[in-house]
Jmol script that loads the backbone (N, CA, C; Angstrom):
load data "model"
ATOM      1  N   UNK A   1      -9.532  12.986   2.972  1.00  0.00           N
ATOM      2  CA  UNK A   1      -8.732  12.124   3.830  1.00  0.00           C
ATOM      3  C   UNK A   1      -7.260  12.361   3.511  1.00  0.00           C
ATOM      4  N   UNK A   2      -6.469  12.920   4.548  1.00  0.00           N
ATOM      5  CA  UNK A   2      -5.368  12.922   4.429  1.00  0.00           C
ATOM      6  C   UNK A   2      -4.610  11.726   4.531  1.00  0.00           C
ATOM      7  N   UNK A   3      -3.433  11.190   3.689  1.00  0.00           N
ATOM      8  CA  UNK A   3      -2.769   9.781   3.828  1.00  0.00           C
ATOM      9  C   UNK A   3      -1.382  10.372   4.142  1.00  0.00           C
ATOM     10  N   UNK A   4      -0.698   9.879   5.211  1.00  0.00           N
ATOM     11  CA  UNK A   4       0.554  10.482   5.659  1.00  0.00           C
ATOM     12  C   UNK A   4       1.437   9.684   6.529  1.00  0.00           C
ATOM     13  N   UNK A   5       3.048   9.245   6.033  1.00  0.00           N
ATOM     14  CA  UNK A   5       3.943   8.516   6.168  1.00  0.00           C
ATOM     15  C   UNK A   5       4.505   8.850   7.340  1.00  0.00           C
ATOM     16  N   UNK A   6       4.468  10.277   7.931  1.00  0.00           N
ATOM     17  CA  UNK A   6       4.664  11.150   9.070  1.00  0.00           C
ATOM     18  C   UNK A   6       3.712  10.775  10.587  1.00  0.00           C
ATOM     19  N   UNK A   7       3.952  11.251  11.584  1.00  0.00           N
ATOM     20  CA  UNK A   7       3.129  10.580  12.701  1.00  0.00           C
ATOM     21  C   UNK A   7       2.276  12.165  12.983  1.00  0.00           C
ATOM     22  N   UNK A   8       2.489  13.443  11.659  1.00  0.00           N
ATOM     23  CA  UNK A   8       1.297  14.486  11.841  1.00  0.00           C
ATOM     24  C   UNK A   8       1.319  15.158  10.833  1.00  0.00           C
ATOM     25  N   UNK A   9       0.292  15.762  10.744  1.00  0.00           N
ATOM     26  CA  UNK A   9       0.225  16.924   9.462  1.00  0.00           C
ATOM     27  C   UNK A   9      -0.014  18.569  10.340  1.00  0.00           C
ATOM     28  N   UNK A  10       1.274  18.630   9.477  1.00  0.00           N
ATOM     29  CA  UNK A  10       1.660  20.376   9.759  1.00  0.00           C
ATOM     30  C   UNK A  10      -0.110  21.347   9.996  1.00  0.00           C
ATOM     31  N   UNK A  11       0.249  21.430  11.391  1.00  0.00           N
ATOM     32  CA  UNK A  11      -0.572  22.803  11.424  1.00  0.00           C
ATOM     33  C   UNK A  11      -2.065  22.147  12.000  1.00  0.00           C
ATOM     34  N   UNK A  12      -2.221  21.113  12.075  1.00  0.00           N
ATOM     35  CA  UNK A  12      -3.324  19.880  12.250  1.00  0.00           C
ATOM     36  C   UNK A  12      -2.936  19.601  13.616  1.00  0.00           C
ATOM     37  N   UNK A  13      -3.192  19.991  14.857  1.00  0.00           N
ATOM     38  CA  UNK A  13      -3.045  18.712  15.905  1.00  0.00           C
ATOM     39  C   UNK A  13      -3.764  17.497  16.298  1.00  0.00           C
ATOM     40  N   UNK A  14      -3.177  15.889  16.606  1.00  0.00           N
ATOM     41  CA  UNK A  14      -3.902  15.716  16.558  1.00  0.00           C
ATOM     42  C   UNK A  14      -5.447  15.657  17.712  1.00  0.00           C
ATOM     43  N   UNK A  15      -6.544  15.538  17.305  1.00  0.00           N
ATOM     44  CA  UNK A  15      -7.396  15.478  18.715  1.00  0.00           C
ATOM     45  C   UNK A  15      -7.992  14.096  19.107  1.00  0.00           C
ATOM     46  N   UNK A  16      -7.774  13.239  18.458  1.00  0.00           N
ATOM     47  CA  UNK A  16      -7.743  12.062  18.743  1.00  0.00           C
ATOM     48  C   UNK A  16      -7.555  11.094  18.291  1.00  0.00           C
ATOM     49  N   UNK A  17      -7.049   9.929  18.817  1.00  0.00           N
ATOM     50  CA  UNK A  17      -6.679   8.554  18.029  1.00  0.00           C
ATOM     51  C   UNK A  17      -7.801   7.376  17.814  1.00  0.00           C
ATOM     52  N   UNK A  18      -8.397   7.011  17.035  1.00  0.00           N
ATOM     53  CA  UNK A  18      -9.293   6.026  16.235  1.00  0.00           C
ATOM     54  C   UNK A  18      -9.063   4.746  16.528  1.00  0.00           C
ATOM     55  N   UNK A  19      -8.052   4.623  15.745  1.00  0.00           N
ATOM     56  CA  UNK A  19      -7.816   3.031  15.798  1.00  0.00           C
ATOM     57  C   UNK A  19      -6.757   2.757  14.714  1.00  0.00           C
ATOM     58  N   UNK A  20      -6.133   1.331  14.848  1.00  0.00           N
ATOM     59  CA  UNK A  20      -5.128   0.922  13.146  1.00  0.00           C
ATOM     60  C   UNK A  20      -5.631   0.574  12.383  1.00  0.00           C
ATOM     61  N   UNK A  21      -5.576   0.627  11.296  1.00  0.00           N
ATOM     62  CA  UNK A  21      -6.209   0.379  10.096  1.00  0.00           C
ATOM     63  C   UNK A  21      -5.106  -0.290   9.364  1.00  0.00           C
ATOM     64  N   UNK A  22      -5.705  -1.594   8.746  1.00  0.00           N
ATOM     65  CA  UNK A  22      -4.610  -2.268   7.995  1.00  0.00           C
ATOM     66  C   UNK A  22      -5.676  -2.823   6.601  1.00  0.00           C
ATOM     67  N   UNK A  23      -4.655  -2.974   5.605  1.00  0.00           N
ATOM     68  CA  UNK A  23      -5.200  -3.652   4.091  1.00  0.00           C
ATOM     69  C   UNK A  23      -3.850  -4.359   3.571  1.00  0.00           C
ATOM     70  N   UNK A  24      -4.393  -5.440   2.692  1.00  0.00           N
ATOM     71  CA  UNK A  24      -3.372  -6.441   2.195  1.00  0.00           C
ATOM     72  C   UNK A  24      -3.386  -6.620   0.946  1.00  0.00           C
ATOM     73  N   UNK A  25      -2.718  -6.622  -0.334  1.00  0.00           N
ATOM     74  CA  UNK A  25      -3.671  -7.392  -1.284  1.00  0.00           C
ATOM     75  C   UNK A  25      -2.537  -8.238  -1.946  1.00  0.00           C
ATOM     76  N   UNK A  26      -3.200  -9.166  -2.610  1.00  0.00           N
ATOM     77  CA  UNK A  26      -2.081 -10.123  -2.759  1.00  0.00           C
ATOM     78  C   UNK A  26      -2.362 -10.557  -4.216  1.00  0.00           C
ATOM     79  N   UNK A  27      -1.469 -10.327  -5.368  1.00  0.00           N
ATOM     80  CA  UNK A  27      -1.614 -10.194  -6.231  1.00  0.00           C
ATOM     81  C   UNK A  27      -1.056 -11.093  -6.956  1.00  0.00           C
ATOM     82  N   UNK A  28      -1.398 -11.639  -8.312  1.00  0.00           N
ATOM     83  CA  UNK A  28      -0.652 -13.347  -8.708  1.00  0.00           C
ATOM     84  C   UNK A  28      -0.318 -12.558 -10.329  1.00  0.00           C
ATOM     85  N   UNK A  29       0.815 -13.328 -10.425  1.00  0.00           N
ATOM     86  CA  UNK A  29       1.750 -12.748 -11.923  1.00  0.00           C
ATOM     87  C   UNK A  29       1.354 -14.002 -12.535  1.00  0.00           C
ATOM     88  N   UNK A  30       0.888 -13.554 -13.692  1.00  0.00           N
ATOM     89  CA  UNK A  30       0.679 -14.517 -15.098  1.00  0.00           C
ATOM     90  C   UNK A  30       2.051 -15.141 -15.455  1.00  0.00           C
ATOM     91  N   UNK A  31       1.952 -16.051 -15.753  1.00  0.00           N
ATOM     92  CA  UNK A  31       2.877 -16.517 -16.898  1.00  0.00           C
ATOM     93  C   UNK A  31       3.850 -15.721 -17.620  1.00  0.00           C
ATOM     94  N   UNK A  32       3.200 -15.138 -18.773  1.00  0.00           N
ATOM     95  CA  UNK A  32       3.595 -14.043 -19.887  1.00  0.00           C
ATOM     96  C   UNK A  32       4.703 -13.082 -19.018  1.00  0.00           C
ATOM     97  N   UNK A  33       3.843 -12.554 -17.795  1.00  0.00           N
ATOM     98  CA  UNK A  33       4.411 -11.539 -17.083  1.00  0.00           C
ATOM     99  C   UNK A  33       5.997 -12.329 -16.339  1.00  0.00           C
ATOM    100  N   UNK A  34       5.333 -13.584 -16.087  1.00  0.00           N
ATOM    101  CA  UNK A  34       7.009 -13.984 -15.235  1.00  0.00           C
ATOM    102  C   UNK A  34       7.831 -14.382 -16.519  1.00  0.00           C
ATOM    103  N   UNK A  35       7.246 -14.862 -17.831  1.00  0.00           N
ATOM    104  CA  UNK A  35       8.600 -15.038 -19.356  1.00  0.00           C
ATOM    105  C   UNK A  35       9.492 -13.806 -19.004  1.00  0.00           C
ATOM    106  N   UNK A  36       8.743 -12.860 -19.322  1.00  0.00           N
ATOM    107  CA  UNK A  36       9.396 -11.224 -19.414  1.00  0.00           C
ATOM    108  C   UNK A  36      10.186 -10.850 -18.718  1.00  0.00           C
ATOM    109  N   UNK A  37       9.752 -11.171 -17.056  1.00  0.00           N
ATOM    110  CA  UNK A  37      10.527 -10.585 -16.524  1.00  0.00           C
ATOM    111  C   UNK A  37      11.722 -11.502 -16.083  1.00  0.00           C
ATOM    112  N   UNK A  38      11.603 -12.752 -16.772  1.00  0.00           N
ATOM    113  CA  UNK A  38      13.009 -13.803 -16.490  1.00  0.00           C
ATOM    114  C   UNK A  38      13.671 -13.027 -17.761  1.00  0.00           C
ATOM    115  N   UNK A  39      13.587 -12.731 -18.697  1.00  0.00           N
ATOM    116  CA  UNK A  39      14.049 -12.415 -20.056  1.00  0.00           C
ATOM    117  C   UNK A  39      14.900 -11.284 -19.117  1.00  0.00           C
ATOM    118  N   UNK A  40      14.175  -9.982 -18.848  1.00  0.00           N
ATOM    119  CA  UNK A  40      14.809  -8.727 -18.100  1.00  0.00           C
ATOM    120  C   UNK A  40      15.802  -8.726 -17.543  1.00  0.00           C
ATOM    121  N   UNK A  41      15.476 -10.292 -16.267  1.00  0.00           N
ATOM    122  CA  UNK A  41      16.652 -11.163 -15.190  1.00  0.00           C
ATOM    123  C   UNK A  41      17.837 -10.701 -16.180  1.00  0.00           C
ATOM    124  N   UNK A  42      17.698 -11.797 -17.331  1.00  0.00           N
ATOM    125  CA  UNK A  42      18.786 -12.522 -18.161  1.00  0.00           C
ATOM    126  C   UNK A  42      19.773 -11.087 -18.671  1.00  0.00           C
ATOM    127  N   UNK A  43      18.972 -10.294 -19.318  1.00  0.00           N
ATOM    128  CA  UNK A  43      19.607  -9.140 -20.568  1.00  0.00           C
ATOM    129  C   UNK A  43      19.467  -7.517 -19.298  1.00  0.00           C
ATOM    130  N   UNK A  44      18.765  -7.441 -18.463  1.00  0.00           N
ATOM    131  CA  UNK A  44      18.793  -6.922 -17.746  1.00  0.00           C
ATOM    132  C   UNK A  44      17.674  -5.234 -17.608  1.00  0.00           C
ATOM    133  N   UNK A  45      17.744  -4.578 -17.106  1.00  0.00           N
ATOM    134  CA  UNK A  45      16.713  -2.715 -17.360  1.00  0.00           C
ATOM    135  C   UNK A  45      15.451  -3.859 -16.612  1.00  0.00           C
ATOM    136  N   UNK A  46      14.549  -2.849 -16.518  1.00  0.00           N
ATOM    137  CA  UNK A  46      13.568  -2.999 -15.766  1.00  0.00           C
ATOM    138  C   UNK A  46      12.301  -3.554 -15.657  1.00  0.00           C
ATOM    139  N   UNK A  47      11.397  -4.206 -15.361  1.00  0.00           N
ATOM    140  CA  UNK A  47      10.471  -5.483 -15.394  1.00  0.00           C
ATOM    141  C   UNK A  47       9.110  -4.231 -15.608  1.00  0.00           C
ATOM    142  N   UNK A  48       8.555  -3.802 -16.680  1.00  0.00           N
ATOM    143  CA  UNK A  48       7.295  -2.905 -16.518  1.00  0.00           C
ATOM    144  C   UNK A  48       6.140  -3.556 -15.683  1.00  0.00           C
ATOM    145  N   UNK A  49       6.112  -5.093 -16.514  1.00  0.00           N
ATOM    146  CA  UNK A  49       5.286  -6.042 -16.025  1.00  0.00           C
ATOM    147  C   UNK A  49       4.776  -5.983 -14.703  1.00  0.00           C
ATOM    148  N   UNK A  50       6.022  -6.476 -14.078  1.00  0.00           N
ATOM    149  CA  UNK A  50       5.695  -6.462 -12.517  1.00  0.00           C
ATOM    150  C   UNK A  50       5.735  -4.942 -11.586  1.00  0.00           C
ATOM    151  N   UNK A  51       6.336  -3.974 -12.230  1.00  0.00           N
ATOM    152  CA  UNK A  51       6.330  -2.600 -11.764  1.00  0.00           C
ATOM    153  C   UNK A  51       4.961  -1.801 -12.026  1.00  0.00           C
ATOM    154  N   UNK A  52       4.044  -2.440 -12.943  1.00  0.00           N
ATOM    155  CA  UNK A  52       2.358  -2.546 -12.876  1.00  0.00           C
ATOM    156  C   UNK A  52       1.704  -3.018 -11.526  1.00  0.00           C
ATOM    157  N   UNK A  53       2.535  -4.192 -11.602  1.00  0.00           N
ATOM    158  CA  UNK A  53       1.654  -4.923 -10.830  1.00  0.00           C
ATOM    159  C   UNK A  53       1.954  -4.826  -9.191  1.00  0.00           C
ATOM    160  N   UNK A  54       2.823  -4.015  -8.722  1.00  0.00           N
ATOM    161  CA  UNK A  54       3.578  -3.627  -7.644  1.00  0.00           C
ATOM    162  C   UNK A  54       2.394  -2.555  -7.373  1.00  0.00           C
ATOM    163  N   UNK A  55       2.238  -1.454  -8.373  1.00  0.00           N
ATOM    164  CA  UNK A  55       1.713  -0.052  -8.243  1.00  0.00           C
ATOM    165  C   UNK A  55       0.015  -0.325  -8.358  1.00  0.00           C
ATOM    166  N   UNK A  56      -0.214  -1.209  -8.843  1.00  0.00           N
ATOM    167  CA  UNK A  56      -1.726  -1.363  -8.694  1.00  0.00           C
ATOM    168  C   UNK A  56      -2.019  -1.745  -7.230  1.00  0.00           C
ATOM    169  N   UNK A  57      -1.231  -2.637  -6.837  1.00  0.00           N
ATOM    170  CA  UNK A  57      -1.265  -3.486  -5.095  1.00  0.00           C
ATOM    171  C   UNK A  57      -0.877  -2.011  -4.209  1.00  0.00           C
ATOM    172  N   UNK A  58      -0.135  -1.209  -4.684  1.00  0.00           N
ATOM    173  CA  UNK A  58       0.244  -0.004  -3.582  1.00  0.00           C
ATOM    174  C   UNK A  58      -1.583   0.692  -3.735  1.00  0.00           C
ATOM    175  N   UNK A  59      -1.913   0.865  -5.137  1.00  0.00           N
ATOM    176  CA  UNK A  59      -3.113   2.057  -4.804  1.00  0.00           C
ATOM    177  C   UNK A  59      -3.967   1.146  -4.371  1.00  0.00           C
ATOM    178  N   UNK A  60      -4.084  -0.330  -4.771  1.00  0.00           N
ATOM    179  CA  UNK A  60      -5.702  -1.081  -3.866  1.00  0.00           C
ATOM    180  C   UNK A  60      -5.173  -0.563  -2.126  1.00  0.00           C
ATOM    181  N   UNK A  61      -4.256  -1.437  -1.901  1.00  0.00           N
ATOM    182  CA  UNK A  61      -3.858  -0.965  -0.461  1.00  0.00           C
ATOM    183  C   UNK A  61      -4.292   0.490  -0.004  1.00  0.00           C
ATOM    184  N   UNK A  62      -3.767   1.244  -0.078  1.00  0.00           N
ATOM    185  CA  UNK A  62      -4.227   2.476   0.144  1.00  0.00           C
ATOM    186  C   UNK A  62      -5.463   3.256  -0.107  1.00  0.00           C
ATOM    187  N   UNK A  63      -6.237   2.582  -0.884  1.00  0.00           N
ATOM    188  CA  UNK A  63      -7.608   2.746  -0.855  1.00  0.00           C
ATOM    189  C   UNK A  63      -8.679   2.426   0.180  1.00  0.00           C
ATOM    190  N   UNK A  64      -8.000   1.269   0.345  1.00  0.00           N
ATOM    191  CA  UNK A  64      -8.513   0.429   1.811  1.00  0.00           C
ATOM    192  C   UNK A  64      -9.107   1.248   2.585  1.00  0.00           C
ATOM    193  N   UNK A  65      -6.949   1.207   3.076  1.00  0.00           N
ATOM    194  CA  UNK A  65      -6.802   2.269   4.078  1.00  0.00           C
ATOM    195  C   UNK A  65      -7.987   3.303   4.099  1.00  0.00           C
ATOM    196  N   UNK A  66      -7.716   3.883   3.178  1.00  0.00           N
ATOM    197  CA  UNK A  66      -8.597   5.161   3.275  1.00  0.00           C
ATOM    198  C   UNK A  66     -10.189   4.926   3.912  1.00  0.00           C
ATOM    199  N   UNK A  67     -10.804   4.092   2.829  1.00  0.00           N
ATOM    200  CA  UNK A  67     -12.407   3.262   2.961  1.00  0.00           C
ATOM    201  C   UNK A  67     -12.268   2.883   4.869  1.00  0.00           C
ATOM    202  N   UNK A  68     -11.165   2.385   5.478  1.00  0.00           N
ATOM    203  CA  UNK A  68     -11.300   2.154   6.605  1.00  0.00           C
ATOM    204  C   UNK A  68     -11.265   3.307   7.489  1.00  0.00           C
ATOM    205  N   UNK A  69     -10.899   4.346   7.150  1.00  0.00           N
ATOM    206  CA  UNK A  69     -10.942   5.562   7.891  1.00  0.00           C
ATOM    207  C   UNK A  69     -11.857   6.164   7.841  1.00  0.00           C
ATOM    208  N   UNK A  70     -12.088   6.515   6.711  1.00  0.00           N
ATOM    209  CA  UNK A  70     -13.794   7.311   6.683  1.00  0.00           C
ATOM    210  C   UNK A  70     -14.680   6.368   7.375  1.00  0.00           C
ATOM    211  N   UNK A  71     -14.958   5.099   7.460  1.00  0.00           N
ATOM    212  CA  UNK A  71     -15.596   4.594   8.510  1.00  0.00           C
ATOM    213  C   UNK A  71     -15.414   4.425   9.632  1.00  0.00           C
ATOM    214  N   UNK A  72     -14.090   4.979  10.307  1.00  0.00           N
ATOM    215  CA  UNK A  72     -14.098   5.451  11.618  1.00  0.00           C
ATOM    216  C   UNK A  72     -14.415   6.847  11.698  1.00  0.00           C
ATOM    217  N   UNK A  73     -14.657   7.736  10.627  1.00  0.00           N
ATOM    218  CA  UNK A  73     -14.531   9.448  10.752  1.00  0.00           C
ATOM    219  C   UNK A  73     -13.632   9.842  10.826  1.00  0.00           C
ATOM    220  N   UNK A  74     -12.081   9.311  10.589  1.00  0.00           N
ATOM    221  CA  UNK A  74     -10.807   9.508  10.381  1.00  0.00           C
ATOM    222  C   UNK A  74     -10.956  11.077   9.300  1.00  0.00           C
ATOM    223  N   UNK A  75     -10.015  11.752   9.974  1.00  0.00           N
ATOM    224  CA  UNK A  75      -9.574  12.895   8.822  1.00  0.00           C
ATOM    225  C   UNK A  75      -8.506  12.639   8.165  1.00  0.00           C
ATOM    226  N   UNK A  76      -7.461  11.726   8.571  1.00  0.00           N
ATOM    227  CA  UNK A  76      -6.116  11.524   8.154  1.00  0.00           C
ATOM    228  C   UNK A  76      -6.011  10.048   8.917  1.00  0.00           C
ATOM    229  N   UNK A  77      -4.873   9.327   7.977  1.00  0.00           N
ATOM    230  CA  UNK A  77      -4.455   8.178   8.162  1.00  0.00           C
ATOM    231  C   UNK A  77      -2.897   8.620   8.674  1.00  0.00           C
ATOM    232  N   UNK A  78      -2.087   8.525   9.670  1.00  0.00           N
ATOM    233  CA  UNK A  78      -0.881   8.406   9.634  1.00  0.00           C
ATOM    234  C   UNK A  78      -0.151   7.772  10.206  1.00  0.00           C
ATOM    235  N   UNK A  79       1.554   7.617   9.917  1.00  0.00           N
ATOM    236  CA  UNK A  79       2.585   7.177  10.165  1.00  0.00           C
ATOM    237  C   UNK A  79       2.300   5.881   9.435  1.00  0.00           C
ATOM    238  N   UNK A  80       1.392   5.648   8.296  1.00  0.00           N
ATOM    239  CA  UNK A  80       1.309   4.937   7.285  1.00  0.00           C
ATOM    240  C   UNK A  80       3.141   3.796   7.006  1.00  0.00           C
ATOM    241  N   UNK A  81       2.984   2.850   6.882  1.00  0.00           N
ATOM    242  CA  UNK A  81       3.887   2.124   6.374  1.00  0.00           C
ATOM    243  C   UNK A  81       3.714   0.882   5.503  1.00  0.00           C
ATOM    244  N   UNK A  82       4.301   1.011   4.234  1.00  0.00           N
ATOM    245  CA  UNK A  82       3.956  -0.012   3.287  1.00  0.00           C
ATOM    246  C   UNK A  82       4.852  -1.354   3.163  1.00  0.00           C
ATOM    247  N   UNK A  83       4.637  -2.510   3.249  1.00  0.00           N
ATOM    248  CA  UNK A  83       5.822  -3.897   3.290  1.00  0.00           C
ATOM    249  C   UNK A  83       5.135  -4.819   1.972  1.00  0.00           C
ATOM    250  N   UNK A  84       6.286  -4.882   1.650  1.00  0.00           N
ATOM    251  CA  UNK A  84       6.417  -5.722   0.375  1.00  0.00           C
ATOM    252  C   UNK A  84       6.815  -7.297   0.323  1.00  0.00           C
ATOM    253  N   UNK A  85       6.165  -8.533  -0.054  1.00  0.00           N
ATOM    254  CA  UNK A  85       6.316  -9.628   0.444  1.00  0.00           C
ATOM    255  C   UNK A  85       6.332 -10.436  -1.018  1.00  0.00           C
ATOM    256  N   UNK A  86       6.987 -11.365  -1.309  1.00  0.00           N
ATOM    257  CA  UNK A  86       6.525 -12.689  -2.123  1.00  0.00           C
ATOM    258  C   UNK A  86       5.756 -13.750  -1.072  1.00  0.00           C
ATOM    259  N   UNK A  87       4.771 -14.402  -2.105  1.00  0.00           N
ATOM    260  CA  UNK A  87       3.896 -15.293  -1.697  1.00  0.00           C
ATOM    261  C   UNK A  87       3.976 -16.486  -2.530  1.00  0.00           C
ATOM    262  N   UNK A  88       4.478 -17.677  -1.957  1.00  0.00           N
ATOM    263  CA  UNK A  88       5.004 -18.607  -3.471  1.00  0.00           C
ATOM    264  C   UNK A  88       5.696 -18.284  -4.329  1.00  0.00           C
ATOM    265  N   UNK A  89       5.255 -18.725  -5.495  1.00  0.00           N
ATOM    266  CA  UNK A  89       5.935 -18.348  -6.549  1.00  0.00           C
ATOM    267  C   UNK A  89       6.146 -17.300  -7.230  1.00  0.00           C
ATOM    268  N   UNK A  90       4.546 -17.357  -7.200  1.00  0.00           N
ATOM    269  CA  UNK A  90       4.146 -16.184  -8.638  1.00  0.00           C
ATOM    270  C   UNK A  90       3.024 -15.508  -7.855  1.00  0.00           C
ATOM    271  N   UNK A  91       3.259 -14.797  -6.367  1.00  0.00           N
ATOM    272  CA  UNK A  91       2.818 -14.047  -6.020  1.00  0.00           C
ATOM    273  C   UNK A  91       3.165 -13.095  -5.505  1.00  0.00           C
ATOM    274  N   UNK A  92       2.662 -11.374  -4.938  1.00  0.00           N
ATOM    275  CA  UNK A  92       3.029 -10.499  -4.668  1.00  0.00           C
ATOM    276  C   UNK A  92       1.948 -10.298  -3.375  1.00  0.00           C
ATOM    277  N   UNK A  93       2.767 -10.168  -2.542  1.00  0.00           N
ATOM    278  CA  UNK A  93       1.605  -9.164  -1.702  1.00  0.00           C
ATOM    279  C   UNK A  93       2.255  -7.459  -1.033  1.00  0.00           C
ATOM    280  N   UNK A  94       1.082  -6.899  -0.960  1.00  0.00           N
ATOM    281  CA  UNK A  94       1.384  -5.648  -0.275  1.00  0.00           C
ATOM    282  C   UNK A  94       0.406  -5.398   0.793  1.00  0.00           C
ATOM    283  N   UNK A  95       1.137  -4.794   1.653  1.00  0.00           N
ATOM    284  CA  UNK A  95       0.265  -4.612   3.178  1.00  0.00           C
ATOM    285  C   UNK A  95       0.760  -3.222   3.340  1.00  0.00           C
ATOM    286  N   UNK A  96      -0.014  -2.616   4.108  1.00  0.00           N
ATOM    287  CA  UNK A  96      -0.065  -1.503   4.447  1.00  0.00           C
ATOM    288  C   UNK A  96      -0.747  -1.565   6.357  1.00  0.00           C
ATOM    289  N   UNK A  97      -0.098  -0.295   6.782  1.00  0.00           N
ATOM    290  CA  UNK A  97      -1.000  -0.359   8.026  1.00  0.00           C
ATOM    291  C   UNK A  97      -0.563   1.484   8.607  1.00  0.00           C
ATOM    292  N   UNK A  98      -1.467   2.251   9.190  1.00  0.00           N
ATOM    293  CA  UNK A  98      -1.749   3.310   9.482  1.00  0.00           C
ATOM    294  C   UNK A  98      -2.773   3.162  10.748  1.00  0.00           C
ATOM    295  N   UNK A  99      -2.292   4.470  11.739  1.00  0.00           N
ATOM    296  CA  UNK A  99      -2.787   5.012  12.652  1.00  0.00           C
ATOM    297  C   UNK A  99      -4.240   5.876  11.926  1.00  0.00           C
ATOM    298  N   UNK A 100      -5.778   5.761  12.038  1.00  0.00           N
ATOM    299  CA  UNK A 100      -6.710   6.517  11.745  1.00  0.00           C
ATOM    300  C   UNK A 100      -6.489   7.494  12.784  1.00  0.00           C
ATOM    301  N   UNK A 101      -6.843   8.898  12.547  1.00  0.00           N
ATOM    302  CA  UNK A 101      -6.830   9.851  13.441  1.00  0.00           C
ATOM    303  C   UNK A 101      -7.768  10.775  13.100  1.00  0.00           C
ATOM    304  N   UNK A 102      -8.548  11.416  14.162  1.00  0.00           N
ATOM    305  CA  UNK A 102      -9.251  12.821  14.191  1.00  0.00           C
ATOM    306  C   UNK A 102      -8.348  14.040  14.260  1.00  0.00           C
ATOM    307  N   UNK A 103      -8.337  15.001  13.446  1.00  0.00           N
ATOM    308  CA  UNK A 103      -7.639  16.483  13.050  1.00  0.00           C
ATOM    309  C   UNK A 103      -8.327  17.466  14.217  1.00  0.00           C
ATOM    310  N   UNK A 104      -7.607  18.108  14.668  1.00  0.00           N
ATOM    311  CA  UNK A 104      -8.703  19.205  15.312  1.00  0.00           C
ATOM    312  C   UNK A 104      -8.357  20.477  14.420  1.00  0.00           C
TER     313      UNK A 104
END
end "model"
wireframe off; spacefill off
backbone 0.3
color backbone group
């Protein structure tokens, strides 16, 4: 399965369009993780904590994606776009959404 930010993959035309495919996941920061990264706020450089927890929500998302394509027979997902949201307090979400497509 090709995953692609582009609306084609070089050399691939496409031969047909599937359907959109979308995934969400919404992810909740511990405690510990929000001390740290108020500490970071304060003295400043970069939150690992939540830059975990950003990159785990990008690959569930995109796994989805994917799992939703192969069940259309998708060869490639594209013009893929990822949005980044707070949810309350001490939450994260990530969404994703892509065109499934057939390759000829």
């Amino acid at each position: 399965m090709i995953l692609n930010t582009g609306p084609a993959v070089e050399g691939r035309p496409v031969e047909r369009y599937l359907d959109l495919v979308t995934a969400q996941a919404i992810m909740g920061v511990h405690i510990g993780k929000d001390i740290t990264a108020g500490l970071r706020n304060i003295v400043g450089g970069r939150s690992k904590s939540y830059e975990g927890e950003v990159a785990k929500a990008v690959a569930q998302v995109m796994d989805e994606l994917k799992a939703s394509g192969e069940r259309l027979g998708a060869d490639a997902i594209l013009s893929i776009d990822i949005d980044y949201e707070t949810v309350g307090d001490n939450m994260l979400m990530v969404a994703a959404s892509g065109t499934a497509v057939k390759l000829g």
